[in-house]
N, C-alpha and C positions, 0 to 999 in steps of 0.2 A: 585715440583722438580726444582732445580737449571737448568736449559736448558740452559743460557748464559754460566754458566761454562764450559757445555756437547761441547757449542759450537767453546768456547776458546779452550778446549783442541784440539777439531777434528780441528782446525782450524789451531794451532801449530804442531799436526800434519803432516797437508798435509804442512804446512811451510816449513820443517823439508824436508819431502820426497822432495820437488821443489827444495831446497835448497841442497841436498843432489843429483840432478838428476846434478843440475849446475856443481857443483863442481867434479861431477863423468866429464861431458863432457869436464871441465877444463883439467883434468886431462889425459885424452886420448887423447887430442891434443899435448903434452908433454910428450916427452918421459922420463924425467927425475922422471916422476911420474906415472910410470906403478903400483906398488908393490901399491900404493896410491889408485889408482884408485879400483886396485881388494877388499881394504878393503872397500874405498865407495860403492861397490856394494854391498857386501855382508851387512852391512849397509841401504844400500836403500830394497832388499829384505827381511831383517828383522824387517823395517818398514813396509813395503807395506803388510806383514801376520799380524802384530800387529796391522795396524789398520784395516786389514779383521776380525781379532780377536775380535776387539774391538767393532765394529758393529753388529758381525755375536754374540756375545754373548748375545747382548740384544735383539738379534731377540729370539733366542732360549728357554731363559728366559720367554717372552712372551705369545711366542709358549706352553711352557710348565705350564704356568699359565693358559692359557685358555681352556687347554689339563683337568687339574684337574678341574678345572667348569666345564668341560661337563662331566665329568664322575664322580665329585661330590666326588672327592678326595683332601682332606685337610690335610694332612700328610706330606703334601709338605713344603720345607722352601727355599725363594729366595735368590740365591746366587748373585742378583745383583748390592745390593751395593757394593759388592767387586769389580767393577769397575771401583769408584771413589767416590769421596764426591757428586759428580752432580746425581749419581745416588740410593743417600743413600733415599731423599723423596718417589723415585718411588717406592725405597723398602717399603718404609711405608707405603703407599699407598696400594699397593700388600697386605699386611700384613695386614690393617683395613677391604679390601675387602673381606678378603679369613675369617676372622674373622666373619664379618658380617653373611658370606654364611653359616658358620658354627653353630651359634646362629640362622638362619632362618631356617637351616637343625632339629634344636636341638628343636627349636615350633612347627613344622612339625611334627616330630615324637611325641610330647608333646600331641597336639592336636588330633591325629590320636590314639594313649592310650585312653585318655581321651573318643572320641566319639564311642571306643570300649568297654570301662567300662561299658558308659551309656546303649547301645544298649545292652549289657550282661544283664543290671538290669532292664530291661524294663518291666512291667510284659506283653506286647504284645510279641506272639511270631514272629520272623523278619528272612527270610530266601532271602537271595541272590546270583542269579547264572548265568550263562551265558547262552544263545541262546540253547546252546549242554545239560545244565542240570548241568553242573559242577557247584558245590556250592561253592562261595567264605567266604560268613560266614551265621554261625545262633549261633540263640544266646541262653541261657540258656530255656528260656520261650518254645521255641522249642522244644529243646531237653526233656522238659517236658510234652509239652503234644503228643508229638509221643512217648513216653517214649524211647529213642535212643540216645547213648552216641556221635553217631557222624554219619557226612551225608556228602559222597561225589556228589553222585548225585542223580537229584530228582528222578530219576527213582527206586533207592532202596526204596522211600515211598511206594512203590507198594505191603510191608508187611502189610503196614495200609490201603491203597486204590488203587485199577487200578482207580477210579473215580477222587479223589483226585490229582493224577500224572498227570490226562490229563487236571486237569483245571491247574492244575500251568503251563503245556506248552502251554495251549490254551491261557490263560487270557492274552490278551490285558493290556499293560500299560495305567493305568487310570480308569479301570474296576474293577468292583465289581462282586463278585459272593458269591454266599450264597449256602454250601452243605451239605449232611447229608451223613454221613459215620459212619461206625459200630466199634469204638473204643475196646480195650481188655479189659474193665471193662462198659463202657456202652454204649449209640449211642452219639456221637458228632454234632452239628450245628457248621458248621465253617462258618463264613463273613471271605470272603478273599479281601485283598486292593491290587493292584499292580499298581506301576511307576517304574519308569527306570531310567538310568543314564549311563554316558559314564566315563570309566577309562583306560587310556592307549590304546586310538583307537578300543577298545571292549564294545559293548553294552551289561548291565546287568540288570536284573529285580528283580525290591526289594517287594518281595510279606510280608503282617502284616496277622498273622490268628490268628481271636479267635473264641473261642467255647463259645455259645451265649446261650447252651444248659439252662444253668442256670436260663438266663432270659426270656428265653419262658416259661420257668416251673412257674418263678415268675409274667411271664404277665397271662398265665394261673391259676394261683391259683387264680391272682389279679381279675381275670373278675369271675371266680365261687365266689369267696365272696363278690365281688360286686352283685351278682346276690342273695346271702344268704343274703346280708343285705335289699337288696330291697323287700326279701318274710320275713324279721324278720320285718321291718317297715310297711310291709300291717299284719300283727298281731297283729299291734298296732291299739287303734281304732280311726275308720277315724273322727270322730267328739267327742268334749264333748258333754257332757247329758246336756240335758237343763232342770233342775229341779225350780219350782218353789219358791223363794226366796234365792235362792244358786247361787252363782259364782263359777266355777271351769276349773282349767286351768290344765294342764300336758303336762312335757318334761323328752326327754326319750335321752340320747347321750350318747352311746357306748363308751367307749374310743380306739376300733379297728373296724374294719369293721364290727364287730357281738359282741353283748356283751350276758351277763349273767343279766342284767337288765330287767324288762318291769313292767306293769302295766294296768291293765284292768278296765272297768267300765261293770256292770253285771245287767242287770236288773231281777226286780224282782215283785213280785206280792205289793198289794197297797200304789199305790206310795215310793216303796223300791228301793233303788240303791244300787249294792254292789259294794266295790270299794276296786280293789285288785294291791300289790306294791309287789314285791320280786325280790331278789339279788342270786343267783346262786354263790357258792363259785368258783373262777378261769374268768378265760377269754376267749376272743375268740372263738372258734367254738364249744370246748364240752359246755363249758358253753351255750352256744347259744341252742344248742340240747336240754338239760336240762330246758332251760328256755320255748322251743316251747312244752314240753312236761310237763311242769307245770301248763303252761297256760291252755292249754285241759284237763288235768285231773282237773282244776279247775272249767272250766264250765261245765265237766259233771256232778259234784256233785253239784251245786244248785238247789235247790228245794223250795219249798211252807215251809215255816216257821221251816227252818233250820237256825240254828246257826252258826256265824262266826267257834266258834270253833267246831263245827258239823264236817265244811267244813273241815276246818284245818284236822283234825284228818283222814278221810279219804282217804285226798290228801297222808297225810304223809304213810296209811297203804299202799298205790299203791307203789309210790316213792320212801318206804325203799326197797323195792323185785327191784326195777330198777335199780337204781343208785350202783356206785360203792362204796365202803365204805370208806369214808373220802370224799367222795362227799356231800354236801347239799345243801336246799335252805332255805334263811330266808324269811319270809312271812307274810304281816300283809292281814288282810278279816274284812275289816266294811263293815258294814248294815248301810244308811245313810237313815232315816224314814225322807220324808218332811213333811209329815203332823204331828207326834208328834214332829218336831224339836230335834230330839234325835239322836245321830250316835254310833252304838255298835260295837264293833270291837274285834277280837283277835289277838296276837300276838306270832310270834313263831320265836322267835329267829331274830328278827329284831331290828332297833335302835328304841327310843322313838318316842311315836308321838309328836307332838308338839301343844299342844292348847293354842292359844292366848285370852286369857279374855279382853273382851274388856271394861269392867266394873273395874277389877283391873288394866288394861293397865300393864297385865304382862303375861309371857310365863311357863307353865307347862309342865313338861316333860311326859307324860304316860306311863306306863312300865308295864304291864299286866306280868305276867308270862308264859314263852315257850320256848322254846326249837328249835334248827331247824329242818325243814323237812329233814327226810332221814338218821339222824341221829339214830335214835333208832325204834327198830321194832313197838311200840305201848306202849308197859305198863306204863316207865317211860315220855314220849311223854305227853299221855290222865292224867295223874298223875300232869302234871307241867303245863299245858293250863289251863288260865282262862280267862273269856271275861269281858270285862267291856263297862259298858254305860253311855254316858256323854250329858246333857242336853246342847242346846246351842241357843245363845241368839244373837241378832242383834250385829253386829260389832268383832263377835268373828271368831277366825280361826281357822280350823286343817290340818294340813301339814304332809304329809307323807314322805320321802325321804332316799334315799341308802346313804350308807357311800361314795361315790365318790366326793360328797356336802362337809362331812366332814373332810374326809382324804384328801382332795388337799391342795397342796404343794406348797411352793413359792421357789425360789432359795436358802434359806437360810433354806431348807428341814424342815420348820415351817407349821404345820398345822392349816387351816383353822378354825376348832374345833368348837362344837357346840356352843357357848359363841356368836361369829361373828354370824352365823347363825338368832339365836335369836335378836338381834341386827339387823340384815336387816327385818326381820319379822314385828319387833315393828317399826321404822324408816318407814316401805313403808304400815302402816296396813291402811290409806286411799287410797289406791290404788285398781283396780281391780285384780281379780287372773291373769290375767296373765300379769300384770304391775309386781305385785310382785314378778313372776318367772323373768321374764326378769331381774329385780336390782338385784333379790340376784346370776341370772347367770351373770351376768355384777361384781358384788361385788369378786365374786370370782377371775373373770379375771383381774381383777383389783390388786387384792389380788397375785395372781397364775402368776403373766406377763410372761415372758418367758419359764413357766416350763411346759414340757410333762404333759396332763392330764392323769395320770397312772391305772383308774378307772370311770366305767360307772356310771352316773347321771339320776339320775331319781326321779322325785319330781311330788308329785299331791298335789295341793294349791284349799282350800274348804271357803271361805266366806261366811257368814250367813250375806245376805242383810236385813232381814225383820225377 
């Protein structure tokens, strides 16, 4: 703002009036300039209100500027450069302020949307109210899980809980509380958060509640099948057989907390081991069921010089009356004889065995014919079982294993596939059994990097040291 101007002018002004008060007192000492004098007055009084005017304008101006700041009224426009040129900056000035307040008014409200959107889309529910109960907002998440279109105050929650209403009045800001209350479709677990905040000289309390119902259900399922996996891994057995001239290793891993996999060793009369592999079609817990009750129906049928597919066929008469229908198990039952060096086996509906000759340094598939357990009542079952027996000789191998070996998957959903398989077999056959399981479960992961194993593993590895 021009001020020197403001002050030239007030200054020619009061010149003006002095100069004008002279010339009145000139004139009243002379009579010849009476009519004179009465216009110089009338002159100096219409100075003396113009520059009351002229002062008292820019007080008002002012005045009325700082009137709409406080009450946040920008509708206003300054009439003060009409005062003069000295006054035309201040106008400006006036006008970039009240501008400013109105773009700060205009983020304000921006920001205050914006942090109501987000609190809308939260999925916590957010409820806040005053000291009295009165609710200043809630927000969607709310309104959902009390199922209620709207809440004036918290004491109307008392359709959902008297329990509930008196912790929201009771709870302390900074407190936690955790309640059970009987929802209209089922029981709720609510964790409640509460802190505080002051708005407009009014203390308020901003309570977060969620219903935890979920994951107690989930930490309880979690601790029973931790507890199902811990009685499926004691039905596994606690040591390999230590057979004379044989190495044998076995690993058995679920792809969930309980699978449809296992594998048993069975003894048996003269120097006989039987040694049983089966895959339970599905996963998880029924399978799991299925598999605890294959295993027992499997040792209860060995006996004194019964046959793999003896076993097989009788498992399956049990297990067709059990099982649902499209349920089965695939199941292989060898007789591993150490003293003739011979291992006979049946197969029902399992993948190939796999015998490494160690003489052709190469890998044969065995494929007996069978069917799976549970599949068919018996006739075509006893009709498609045959057993076969395979002589074996120093540095040879038989391998038994579930499709989880072969079906894993790498991120480019490319199968492992029996081919690799064979390939880790021959690669690691100076190895002991369980060097072997280790590389070809290493091979896999290797294979498989980042991908969900989507299927239970289970492999028994048989070397013929002598």
């Amino acid at each position: 703002m021009d001020f020197s101007r403001y002050r030239i002018i007030l200054t020619i002004r009061i010149l003006l009036l002095v100069i004008s008060a002279i010339l009145l007192a000139f004139t009243i000492t002379h009579a010849n300039y009476l009519m004179v004098s009465g216009l110089i007055a009338v002159i100096i009084i219409y100075q003396t209100y113009a520059l009351f005017h002229f002062s008292d304008k820019t007080n008002r101006e002012l005045v009325r500027f700082f009137q709409a700041i406080e009450n946040a009224d920008f509708t206003q426009s300054s009439s003060i450069q009409n005062l003069g040129a000295s006054f035309r900056e201040l106008a400006k000035s006036f006008a970039r302020v009240t501008e400013r307040f109105i773009k700060l008014r205009a983020e304000k409200e921006e920001h205050f949307l914006y942090l109501q959107t987000v609190v809308q889309h939260v999925g916590v529910a957010v409820i806040s109210y005053k000291a009295n109960g009165d609710v200043e907002l809630m927000n969607n998440a709310a309104k959902k899980l009390f199922n209620i279109y709207q809440l004036k105050n918290i004491s109307s929650l008392t359709k959902v809980s008297d329990k509930l209403v008196e912790t929201l009045f009771n709870i302390n800001m900074g407190e936690n509380a955790l309640i059970r209350i009987n929802g209209k479709t089922r029981p709720m677990h609510l964790s409640i958060n509460a802190t505080g905040f002051r708005l407009h000289g009014e203390t308020f309390k901003l309570v977060s509640l969620q219903d935890i119902q979920n994951e107690i259900e989930r930490e309880r399922i979690g601790k029973e099948l931790e507890i199902a996996r811990n009685v499926q891994q004691a039905l596994l057995p606690r040591a390999k057989p230590s057979i004379t001239g044989f190495d044998i290793d076995a690993r058995c891993i679920p792809a969930r907390e309980v699978g449809g996999d296992y594998y048993d060793f069975i003894q048996h009369y003269d120097n006989k081991v039987g040694i049983v592999i089966g895959d339970v079609s599905g996963k998880g817990v029924p399978a799991a069921i299925y598999m605890t009750l294959t295993k027992g129906i499997v040792q209860a049928n060995v006996g004194e010089n019964i046959s793999p597919s003896e076993i097989l066929v009788n498992v399956n008469n049990f297990m067709y009356k059990t099982m649902e229908r499209g349920a089965f198990v695939t199941l292989v039952y060898a007789i591993l004889n150490s003293k003739t060096r011979q291992i006979q086996f049946a197969r029902a509906g399992h993948l190939p065995i796999i015998h490494f000759q160690n003489e052709q340094n190469r890998c044969h598939l065995l494929t007996p014919a069978g069917i799976g357990v549970g599949l068919e009542s018996g006739t075509v079952f006893n009709r498609n079982l045959s057993t076969q027996t395979v002589d074996l000789k120093k540095g040879d191998w038989f391998i038994f294993y579930t499709d989880g070996f072969t079906e894993s998957m790498n991120a480019d959903q490319e199968e492992f596939g029996e081919q690799r398989l064979i390939d880790c077999i021959i690669e690691n056959q100076q190895h002991k059994a369980q060097s072997m399981n280790d590389n070809i479960l290493q091979g896999i992961k290797d294979f498989s990097g980042k991908a969900i194993q989507h299927d239970d593993m289970t492999i028994v590895s048989i070397k013929v040291l002598t």
